[in-house]
N, C-alpha and C positions, 0 to 999 in steps of 0.2 A: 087410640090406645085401647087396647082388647081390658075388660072388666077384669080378669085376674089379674092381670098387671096395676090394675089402680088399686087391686084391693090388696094386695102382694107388699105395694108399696106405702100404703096406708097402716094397713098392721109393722112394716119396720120401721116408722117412723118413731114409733111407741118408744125405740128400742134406741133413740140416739138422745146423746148428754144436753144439757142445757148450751151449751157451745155450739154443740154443732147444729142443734134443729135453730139454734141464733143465724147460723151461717146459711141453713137450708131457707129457712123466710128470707134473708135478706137476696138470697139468688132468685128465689121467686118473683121478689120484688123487682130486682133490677132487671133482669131476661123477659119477663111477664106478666107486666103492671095490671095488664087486663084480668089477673086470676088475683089481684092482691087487692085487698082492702083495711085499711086500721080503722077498728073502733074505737069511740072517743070514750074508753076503758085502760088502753094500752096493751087492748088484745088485736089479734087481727082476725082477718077468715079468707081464707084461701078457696078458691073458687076452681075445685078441679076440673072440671068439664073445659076451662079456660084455658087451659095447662097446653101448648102444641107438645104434637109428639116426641121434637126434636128436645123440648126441655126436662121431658118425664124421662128418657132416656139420659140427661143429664144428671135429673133428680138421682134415680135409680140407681147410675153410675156413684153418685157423692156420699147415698146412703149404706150401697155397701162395700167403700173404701170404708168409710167411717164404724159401721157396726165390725169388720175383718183386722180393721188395722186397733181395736182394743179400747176404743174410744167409746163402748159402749158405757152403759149405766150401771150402776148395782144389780138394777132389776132385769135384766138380762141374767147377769151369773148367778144370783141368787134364785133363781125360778124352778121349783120344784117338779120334776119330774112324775 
């Protein structure tokens, strides 16, 4: 996966609701255990370089359904130009 694309996809993550970056870890998780990891916090850390391309493409895909279809945050529409 080319570096603008992971950084493309890094900065929209920023941009999606407490639901769906829920829904985005738990695809991570279930597609690509090798890039998942839970700290004993009840955080995780996602391990991009782990990611196949076949799943950032899916990522990609789910991020901008989700940011397009209005399901973004406040902080998307509230961001001052």
């Amino acid at each position: 996966m080319p570096y603008k694309e992971r950084v493309r996809i890094s900065q929209s993550v920023k941009y999606l609701g407490q639901d769906q970056l829920g829904n985005l870890v738990k695809l991570i998780e279930e597609k690509c255990p090798q890039a998942y990891k839970e700290n004993d916090d009840f955080t995780c850390h996602i391990f991009v370089d782990n990611i196949p391309k076949s799943i950032f493409k899916e990522i990609s895909e789910f991020i901008e359904f989700s940011t397009q279809s209005g399901a973004v945050t406040k902080k998307l529409k509230t961001s001052k130009i």
